[in-house]
N, C-alpha and C positions, 0 to 999 in steps of 0.2 A: 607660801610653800607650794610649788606646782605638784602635779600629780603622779611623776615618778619617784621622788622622793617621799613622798608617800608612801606607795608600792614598797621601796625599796627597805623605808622603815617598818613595816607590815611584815613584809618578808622576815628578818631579822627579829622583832619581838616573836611572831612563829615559832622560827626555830629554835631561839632562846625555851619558849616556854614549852615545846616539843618535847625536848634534850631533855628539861630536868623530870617532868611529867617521866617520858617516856624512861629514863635512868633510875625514878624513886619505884616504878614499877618495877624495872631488870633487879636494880635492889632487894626487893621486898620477895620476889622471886626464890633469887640464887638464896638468899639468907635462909628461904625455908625450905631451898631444895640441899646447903648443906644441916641444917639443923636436924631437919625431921626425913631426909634423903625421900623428899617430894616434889614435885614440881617440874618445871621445864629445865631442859639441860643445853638444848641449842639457842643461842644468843639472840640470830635471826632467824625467825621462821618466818612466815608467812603474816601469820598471826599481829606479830608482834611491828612487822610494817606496816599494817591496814591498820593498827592503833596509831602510829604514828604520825600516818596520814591524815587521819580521823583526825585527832588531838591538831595537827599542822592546818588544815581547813579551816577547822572552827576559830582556831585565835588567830587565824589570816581576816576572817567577815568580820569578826568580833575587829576587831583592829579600825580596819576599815570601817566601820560602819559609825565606831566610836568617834573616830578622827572627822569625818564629816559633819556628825553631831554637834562635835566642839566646834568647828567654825561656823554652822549655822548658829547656833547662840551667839558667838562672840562677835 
């Protein structure tokens, strides 16, 4: 496997796991802002893309770092 394809699948599990991470959040959210009329009412703020990013970073190294791992053992 060369090294963009790598990237490319790094990329992709990211945002895979971004999406549902960042979605069970927006979830968990909107359900207690209509339940108990609390919480955040705009979709995108600020906020809530510096999470995304955050969450996007980490399982991009994590990824990478994994993947490397595995072909040094094997």
């Amino acid at each position: 496997m060369n090294k963009s394809s790598l990237y490319v699948r790094a990329v992709i599990i990211s945002t895979i796991t971004a999406l549902l991470i960042f979605g069970i959040n927006m979830t968990i959210q909107y359900g207690a802002h209509f339940l108990f009329e609390t919480g955040r009412r705009s979709l995108f703020s600020k906020s809530s893309l510096f999470i995304f990013i955050i969450i996007f970073l980490g399982s991009f190294s994590y990824t990478i770092t994994g993947e490397k791992n595995r072909k040094r053992l094997t």
